[in-house]
N, C-alpha and C positions, 0 to 999 in steps of 0.2 A: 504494500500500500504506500504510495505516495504521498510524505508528508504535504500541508495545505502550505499555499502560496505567501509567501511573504507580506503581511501588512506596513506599510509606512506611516508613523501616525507622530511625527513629530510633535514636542512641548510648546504650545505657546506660551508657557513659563518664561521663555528667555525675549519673549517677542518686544518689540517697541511698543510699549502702552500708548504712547502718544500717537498711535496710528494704529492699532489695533486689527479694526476690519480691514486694512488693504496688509496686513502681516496675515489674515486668515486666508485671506482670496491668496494672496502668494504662494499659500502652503499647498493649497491645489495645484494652481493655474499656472503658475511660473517652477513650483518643485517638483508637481509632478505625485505628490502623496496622494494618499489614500485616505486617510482621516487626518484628526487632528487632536492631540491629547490636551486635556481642559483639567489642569487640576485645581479643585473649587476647595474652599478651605474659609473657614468662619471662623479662627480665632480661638473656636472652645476648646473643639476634639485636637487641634495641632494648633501650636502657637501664632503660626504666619496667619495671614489673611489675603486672600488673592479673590476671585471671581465670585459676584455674584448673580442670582435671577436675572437684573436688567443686564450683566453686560453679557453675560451666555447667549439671552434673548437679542440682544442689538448684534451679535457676530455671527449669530446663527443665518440672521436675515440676509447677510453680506453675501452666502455660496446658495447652491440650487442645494433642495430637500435629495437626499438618498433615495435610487429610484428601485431600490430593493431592503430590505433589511440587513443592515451592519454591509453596504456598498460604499460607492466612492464616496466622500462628502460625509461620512457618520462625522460627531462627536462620541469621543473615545471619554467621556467623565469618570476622573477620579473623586468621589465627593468626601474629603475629610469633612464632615460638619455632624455636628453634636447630638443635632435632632431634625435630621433630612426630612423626613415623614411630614414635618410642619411647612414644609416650604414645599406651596400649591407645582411651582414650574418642575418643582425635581421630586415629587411623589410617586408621578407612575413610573418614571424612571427606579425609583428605588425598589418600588417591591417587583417591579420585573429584574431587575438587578436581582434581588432573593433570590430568585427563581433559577436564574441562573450560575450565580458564584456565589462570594465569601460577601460582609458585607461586616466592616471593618468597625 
């Protein structure tokens, strides 16, 4: 059996904040990736603080919707936050996340 294909899904952790959505559109459209990893983080559960609802929402808008499940264009979300369940945008995400893996 044929392991599965490679994903590319670089951090935009390291990306230029002050330009945000055209660092998202790049990670497609100029690198060539396949997704893009989002690690979202509240302060409680891990000390940093990086992404939240509006700006997932506002970068989301920037590329075309995935025109299959987990296709080119997903967000790959890491959510470090305390009490995900409570935040309307990352609810369904998170108990489909259950369903699927660990759930930190």
């Amino acid at each position: 059996m044929a392991p599965p294909p490679a994903i590319i899904a670089p951090s935009i952790l390291s990306a230029d904040f002050a330009d945000l959505g055209t660092a998202v559109e790049n990670v497609f459209e100029t690198w060539g990736s396949d997704w893009v990893h989002v690690d979202i983080m509240d302060g409680h559960f891990v000390p940093n603080i990086t992404f939240g609802p509006p700006v997932v929402t506002k970068i989301k808008g920037r590329v075309p919707k995935p025109s299959q499940p987990l296709g080119k264009y997903t967000f790959d979300c890491h959510m470090m936050i305390a009490e995900v369940c409570n935040i309307p945008l990352f609810r369904s995400a998170y108990f489909a996340l259950r369903a699927l893996s660990f759930v930190e």
